[in-house]
VOPAGU-2260 file (C-alpha; in pm, 1 decimal, decimal comma):
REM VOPAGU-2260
SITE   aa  ch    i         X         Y         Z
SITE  UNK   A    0   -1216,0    1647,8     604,2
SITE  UNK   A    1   -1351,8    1442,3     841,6
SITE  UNK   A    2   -1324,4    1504,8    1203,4
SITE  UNK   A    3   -1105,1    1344,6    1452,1
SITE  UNK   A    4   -1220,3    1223,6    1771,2
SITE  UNK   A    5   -1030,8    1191,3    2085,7
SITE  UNK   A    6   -1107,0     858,9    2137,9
SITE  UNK   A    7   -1051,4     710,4    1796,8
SITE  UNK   A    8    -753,4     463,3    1771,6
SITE  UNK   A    9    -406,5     574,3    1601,1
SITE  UNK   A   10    -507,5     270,4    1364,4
SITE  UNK   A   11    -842,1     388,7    1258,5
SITE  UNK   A   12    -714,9     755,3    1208,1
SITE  UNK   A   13    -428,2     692,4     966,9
SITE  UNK   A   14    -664,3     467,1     766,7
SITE  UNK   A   15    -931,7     722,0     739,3
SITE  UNK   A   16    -588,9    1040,6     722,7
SITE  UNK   A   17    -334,3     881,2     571,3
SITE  UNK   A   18    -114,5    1217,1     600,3
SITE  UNK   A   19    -164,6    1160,9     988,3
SITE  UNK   A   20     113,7     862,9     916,5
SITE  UNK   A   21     362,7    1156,1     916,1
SITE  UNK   A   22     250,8    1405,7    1212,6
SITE  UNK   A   23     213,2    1046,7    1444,9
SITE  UNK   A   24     614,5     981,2    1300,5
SITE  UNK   A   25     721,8    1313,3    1416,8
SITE  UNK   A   26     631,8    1255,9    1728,5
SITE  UNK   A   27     709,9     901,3    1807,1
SITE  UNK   A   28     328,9     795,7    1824,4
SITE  UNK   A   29     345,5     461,6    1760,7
SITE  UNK   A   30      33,3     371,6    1465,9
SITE  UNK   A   31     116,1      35,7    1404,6
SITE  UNK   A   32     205,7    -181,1    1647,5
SITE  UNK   A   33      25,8      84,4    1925,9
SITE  UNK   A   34    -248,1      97,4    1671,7
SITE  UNK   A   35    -551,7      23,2    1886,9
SITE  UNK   A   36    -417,0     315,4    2138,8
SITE  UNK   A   37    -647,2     588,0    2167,1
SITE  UNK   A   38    -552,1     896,4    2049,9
SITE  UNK   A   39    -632,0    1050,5    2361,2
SITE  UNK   A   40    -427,8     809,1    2582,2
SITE  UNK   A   41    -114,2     829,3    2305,6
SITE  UNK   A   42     -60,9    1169,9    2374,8
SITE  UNK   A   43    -115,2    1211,4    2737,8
SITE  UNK   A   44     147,5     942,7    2732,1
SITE  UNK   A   45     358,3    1107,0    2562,4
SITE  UNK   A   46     291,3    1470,0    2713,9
SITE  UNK   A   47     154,0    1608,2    2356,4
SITE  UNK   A   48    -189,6    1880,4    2297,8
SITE  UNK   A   49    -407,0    1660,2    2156,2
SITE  UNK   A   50    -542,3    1995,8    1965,9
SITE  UNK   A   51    -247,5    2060,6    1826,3
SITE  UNK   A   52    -188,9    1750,6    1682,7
SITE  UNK   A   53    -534,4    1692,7    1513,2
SITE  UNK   A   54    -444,7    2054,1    1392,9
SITE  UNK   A   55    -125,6    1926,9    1267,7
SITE  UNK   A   56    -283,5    1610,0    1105,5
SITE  UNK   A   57    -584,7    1863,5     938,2
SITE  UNK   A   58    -301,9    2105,5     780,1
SITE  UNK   A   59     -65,3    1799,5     646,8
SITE  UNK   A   60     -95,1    1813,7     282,9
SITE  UNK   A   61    -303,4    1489,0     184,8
SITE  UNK   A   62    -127,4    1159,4     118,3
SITE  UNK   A   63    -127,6    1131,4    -297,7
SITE  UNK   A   64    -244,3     730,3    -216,3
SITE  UNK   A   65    -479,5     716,5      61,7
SITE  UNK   A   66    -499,0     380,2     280,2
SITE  UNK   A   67    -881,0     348,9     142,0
SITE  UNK   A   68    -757,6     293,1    -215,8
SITE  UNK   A   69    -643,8      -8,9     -68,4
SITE  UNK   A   70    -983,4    -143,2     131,3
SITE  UNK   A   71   -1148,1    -279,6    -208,6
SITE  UNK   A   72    -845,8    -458,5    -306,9
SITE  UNK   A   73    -838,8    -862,8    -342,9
SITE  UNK   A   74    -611,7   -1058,4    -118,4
SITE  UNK   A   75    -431,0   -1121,5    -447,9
SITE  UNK   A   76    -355,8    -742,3    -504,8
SITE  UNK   A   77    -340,1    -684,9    -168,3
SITE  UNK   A   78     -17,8    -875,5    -109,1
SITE  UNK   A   79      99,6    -788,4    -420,5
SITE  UNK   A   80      98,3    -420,3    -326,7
SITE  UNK   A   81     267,6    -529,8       3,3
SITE  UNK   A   82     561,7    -735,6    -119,6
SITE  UNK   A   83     646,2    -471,7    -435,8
SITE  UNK   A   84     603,9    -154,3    -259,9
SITE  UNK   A   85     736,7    -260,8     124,2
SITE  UNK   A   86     900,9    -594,2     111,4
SITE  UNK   A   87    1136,4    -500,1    -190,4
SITE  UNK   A   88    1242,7    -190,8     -42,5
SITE  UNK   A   89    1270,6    -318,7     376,6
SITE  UNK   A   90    1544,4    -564,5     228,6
SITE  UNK   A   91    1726,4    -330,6     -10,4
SITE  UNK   A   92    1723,7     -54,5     273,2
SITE  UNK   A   93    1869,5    -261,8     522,2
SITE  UNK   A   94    2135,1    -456,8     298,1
SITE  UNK   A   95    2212,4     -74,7     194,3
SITE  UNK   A   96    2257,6      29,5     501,1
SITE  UNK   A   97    2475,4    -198,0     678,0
SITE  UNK   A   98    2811,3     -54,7     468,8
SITE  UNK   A   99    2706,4     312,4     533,5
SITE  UNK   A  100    2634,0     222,2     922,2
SITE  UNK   A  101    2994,7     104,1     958,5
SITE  UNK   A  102    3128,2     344,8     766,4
SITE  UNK   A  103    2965,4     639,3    1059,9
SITE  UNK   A  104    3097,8     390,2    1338,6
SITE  UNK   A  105    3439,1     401,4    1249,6
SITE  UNK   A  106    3453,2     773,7    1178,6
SITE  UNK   A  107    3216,5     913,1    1464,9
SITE  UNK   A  108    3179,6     600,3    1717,2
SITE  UNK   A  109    3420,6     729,4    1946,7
SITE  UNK   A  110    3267,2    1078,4    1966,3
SITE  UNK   A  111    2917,6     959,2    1964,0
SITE  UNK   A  112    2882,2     631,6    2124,0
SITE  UNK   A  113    2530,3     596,0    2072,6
SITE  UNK   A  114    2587,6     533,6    1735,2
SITE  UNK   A  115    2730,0     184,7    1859,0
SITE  UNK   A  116    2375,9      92,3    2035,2
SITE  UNK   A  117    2232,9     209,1    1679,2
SITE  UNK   A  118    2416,6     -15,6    1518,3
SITE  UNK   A  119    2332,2    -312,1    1715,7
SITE  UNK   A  120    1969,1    -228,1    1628,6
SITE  UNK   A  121    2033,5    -243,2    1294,7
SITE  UNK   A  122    2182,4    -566,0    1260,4
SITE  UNK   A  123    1870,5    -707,4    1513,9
SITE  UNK   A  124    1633,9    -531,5    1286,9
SITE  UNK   A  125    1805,4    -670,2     926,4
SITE  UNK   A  126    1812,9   -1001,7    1136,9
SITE  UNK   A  127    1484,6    -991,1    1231,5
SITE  UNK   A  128    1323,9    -837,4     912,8
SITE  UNK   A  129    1499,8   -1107,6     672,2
SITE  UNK   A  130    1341,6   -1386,9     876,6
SITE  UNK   A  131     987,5   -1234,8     893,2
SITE  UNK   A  132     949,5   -1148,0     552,9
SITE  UNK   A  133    1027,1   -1505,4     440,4
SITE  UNK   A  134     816,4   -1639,8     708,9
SITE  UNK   A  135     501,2   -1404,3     532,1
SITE  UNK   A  136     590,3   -1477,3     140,4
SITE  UNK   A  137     629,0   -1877,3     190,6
SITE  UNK   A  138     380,0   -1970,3     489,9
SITE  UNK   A  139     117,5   -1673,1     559,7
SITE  UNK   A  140      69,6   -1438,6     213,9
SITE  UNK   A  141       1,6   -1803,5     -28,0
SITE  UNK   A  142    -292,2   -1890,7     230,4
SITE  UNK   A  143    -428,6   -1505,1     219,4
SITE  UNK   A  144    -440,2   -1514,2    -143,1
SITE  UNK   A  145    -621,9   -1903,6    -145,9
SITE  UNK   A  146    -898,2   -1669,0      65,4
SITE  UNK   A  147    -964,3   -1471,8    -273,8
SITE  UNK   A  148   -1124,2   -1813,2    -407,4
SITE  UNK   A  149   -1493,9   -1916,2    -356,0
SITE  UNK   A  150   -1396,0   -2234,1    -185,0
SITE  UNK   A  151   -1006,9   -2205,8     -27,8
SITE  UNK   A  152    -762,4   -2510,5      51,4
SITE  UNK   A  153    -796,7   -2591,6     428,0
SITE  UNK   A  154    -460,4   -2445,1     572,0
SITE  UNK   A  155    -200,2   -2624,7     669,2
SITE  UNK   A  156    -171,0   -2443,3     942,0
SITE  UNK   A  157    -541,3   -2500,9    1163,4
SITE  UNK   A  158    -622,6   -2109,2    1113,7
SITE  UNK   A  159    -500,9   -1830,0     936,8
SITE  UNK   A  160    -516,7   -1649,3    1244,3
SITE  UNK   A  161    -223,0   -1865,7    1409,2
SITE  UNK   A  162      46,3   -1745,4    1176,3
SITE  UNK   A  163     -86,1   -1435,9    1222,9
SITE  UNK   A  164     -78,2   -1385,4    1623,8
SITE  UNK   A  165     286,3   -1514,6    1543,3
SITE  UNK   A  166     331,9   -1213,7    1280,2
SITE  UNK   A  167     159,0    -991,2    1553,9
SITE  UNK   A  168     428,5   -1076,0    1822,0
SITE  UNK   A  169     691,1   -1042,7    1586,8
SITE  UNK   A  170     587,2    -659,8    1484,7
SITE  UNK   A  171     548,2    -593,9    1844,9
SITE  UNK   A  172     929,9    -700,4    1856,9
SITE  UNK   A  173    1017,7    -485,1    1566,8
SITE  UNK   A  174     813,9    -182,7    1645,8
SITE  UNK   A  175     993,7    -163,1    1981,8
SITE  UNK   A  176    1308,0    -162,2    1792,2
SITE  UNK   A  177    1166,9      95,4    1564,1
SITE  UNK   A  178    1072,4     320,8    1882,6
SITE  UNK   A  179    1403,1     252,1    2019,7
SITE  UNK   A  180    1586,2     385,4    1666,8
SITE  UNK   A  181    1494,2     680,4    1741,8
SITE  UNK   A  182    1478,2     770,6    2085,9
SITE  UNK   A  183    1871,5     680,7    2039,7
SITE  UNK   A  184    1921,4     961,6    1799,2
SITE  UNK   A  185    1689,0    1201,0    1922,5
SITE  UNK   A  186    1419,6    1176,8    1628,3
SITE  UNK   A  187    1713,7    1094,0    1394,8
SITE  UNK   A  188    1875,5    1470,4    1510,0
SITE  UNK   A  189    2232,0    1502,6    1326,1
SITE  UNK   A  190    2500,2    1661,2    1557,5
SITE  UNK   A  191    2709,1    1941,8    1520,9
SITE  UNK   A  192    3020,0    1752,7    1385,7
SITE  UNK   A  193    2779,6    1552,7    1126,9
SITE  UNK   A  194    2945,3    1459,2     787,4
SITE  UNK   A  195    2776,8    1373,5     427,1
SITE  UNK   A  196    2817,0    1019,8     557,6
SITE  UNK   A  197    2592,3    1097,5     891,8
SITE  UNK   A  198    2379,1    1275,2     739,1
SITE  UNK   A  199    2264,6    1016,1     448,5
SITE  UNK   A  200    2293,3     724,1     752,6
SITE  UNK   A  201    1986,0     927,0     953,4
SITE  UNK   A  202    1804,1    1025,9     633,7
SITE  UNK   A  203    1800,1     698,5     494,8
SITE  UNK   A  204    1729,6     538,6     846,0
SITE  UNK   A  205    1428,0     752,3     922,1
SITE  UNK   A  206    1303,4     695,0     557,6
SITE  UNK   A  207    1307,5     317,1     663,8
SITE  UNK   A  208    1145,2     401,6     997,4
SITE  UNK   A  209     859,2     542,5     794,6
SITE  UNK   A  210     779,6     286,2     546,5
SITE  UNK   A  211     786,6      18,6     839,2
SITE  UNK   A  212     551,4     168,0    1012,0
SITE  UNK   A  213     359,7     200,7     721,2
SITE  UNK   A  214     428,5    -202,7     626,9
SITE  UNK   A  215     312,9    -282,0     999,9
SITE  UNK   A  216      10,6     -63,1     978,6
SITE  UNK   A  217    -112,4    -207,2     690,1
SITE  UNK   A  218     -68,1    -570,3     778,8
SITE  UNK   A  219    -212,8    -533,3    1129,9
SITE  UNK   A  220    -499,2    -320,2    1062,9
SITE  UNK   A  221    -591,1    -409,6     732,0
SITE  UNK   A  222    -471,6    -734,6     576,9
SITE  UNK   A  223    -463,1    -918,6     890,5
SITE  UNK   A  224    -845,4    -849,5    1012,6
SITE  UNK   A  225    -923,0    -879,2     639,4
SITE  UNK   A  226    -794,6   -1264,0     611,9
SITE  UNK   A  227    -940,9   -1294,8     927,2
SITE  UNK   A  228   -1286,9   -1204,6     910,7
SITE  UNK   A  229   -1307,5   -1419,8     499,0
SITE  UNK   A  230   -1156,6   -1727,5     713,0
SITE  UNK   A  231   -1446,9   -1739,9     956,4
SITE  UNK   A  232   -1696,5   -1649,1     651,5
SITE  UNK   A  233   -1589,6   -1920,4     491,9
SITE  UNK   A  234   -1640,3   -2168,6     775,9
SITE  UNK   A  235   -1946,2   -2008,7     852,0
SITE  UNK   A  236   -2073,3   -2126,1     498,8
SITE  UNK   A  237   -1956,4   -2491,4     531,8
């Protein structure tokens, strides 16, 4: 395994140690949005040995898919990959959810009223979500896949990159609301008084958690930079 460095961005590790997805999780070190953070300056922020968690990130069992499998990829299989394995789920997750959520509420809201501010993350993060993901499929994703050909349509759009800073803000939105997710439960900590009900709501919820970040990370660190850098290649060239 290759080393880690103290200096090297949360972004650059999980796309080298795709297991380090996981250790960063458990300890609310933010990869995607925060990606560009040094590793260094992520965990004196947030108090952490920066020893023990490369140690952490060395003994995690390897990730069956690494991130790299995903470097060589066309646009066209790129955003395939995206929509099938993240897209699909984010809206089936969250449409699940909503019943389960108000099903907790109504038996534990008085008890534990910070499953109310939960709640109201939810429904901003289904709200949210829904929107983005339509905005990606119909305007941004089409134009990323054009980049595959030898001579792409002109956007409609000026630049690829102006969807893209708007895609950029909105993750920023949604990672905060990610962050926020769980500081409210404590790293998705049941309580004592937890029932079946609870307990699926947090598992299910920090299952979601995980495979956003993922979603973000890839888009921001990968795709995005990818569609990017073809764009200007392609101007360069005409």
């Amino acid at each position: 395994m290759e080393m880690i460095s103290n200096t090297e961005s949360l972004g650059n590790i999980v796309m080298s140690h795709p297991q380090a997805a996981r250790v960063f999780g458990r300890h609310g070190l933010d990869f995607c949005c925060g990606g560009n953070q040094p590793l260094a300056e992520a965990c004196a922020e947030k108090h952490l040995d920066i020893a023990t968690i490369i140690a952490q990130i060395q003994g995690e069992q390897q990730s069956e898919a690494p991130m790299q499998t995903l470097l060589d990829k066309s646009f066209r299989e790129l955003v395939s990959y995206i929509v099938d394995k993240h897209h699909v789920y984010t809206r089936s997750a969250l449409q699940d959810l909503a019943p389960l959520m108000q099903k907790v509420v109504t038996a534990h809201g008085a008890s534990h009223p910070e499953l109310i501010e939960l709640q109201g993350l939810l429904e901003q993060l289904r709200s949210d979500m829904e929107l983005h993901l339509q905005k990606e499929e119909r305007i941004l994703f089409p134009f990323v896949i054009e980049l595959d050909n030898e001579h792409p349509s002109p956007p409609p759009f000026g630049s690829v990159a102006n969807p893209i800073r708007m895609m950029n803000m909105e993750h920023q939105t949604d990672g905060a609301i990610l962050q926020q997710m769980r500081e409210v439960t404590g790293g998705f900590a049941l309580p004592d008084d937890a029932c079946t009900s609870y307990s699926a709501l947090y598992v299910n919820l920090s299952a979601l958690v995980e495979d956003l970040m993922q979603h973000i990370h890839i888009e921001n660190h990968l795709l995005f930079p990818k569609a990017i850098a073809r764009e200007w290649e392609v101007r360069e060239h005409h």
